[in-house]
KOLPANU-251312 format. One record per residue (C-alpha): residue in three letters; x, y, z. Coordinates in pm, whole numbers, plus 50000, padded with zeros to 5 digits. Layout:
N
<pt "ala",<X,Y,Z>>
...
// end
This chain:
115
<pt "unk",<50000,50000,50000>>
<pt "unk",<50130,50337,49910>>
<pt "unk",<50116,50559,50143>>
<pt "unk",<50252,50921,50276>>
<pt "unk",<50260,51145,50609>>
<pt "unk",<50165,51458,50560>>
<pt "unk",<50101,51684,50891>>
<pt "unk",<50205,51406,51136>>
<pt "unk",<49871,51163,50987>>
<pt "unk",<49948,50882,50782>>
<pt "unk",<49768,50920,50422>>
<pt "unk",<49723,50643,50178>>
<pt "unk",<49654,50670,49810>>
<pt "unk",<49463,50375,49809>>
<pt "unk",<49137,50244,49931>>
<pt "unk",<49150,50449,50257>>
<pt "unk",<49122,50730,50096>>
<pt "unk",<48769,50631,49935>>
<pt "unk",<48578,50488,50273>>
<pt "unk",<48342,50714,50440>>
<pt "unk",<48279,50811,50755>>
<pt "unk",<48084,50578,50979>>
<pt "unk",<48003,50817,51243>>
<pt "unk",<47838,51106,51260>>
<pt "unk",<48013,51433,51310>>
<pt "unk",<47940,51647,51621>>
<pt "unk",<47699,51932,51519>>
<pt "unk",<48026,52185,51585>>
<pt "unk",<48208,52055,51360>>
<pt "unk",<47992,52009,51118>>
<pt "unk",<47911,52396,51127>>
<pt "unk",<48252,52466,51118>>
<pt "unk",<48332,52245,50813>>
<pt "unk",<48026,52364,50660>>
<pt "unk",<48147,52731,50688>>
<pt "unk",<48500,52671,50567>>
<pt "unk",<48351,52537,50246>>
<pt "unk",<48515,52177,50341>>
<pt "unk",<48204,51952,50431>>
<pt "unk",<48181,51614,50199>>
<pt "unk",<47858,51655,49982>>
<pt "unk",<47711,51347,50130>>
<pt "unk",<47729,51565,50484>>
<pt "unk",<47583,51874,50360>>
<pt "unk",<47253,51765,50351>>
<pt "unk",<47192,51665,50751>>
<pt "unk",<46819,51716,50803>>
<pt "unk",<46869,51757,51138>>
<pt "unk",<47225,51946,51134>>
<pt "unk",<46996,52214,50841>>
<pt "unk",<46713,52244,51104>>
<pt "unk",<46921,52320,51390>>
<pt "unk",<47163,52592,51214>>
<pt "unk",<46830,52751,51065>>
<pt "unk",<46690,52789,51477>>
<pt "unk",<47020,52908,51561>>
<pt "unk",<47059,53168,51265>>
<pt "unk",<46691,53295,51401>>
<pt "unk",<46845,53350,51738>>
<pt "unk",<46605,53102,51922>>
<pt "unk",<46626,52831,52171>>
<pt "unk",<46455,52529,52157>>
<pt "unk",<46247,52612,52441>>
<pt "unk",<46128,52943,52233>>
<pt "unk",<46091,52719,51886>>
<pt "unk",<45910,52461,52078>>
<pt "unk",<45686,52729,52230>>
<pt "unk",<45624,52870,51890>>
<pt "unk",<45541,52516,51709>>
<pt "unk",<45290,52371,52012>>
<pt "unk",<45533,52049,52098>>
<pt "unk",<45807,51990,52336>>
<pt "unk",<46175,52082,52363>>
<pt "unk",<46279,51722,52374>>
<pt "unk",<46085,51704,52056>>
<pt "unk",<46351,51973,51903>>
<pt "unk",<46620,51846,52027>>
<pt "unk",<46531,51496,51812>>
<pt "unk",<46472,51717,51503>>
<pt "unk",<46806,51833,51569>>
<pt "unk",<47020,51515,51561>>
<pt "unk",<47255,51388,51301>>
<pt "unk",<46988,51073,51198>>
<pt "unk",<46675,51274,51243>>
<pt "unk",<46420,51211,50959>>
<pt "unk",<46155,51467,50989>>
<pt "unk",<45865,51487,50698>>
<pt "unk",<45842,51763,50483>>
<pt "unk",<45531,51899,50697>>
<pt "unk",<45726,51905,51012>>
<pt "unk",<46004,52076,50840>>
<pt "unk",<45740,52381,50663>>
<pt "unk",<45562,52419,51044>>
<pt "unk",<45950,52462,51170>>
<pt "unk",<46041,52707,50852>>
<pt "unk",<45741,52935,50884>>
<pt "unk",<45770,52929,51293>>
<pt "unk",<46144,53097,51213>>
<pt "unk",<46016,53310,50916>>
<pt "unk",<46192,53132,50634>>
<pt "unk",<46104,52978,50361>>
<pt "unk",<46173,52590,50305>>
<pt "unk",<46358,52475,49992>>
<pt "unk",<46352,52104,49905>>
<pt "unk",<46625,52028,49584>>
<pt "unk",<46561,51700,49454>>
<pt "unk",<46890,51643,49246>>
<pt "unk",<47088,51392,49067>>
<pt "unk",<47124,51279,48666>>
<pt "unk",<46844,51207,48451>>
<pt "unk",<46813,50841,48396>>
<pt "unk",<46786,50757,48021>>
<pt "unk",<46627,50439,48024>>
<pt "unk",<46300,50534,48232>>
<pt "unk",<45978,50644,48037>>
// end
């Protein structure tokens, strides 16, 4: 296996360099990555992660988004997490409580061989 250090961490050329990460990133540093422009594409898309930085950017707590929405704070703080899977109505009532508008992209390549 080829491989190189490069800032005191061992990098290989090979088929470390493909696997993915198994778990989830703390919310911080997922921000952080996210900010510096340097967060996989696979990561950028955290339902949870998107919900919570959209509460945060409207300067709430979950105890004044839970307030707003009728349910509880534990409830927000499950929206929040890495593996949440909230439905698209959940995620409009939590865009309109915060006075934004929800965009859903559905995106990938055109498959030729479907009607």
């Amino acid at each position: 296996m080829d491989a190189k250090v490069r800032h005191g961490r061992r990098e290989d050329s090979g088929e470390l360099a493909a696997l993915r990460r198994r778990r989830p990133r703390d919310y911080e540093e997922w921000k952080a990555l996210a900010a510096w422009g340097r967060l996989p594409t696979w990561e950028q898309r955290a339902p949870g992660y998107q919900l919570r930085r959209a509460r945060e950017s409207a300067g709430l707590t979950q105890q004044e988004l839970a307030e707003r929405l009728g349910i509880s704070q534990q409830a927000i703080a499950r929206a929040e997490r890495w593996a949440s899977n909230p439905t698209v109505r959940f995620m409009e009532s939590w865009a309109q409580a915060l006075g934004v508008r929800l965009e859903i992209e559905i995106a990938g390549e055109a498959r030729e061989d479907l009607p």
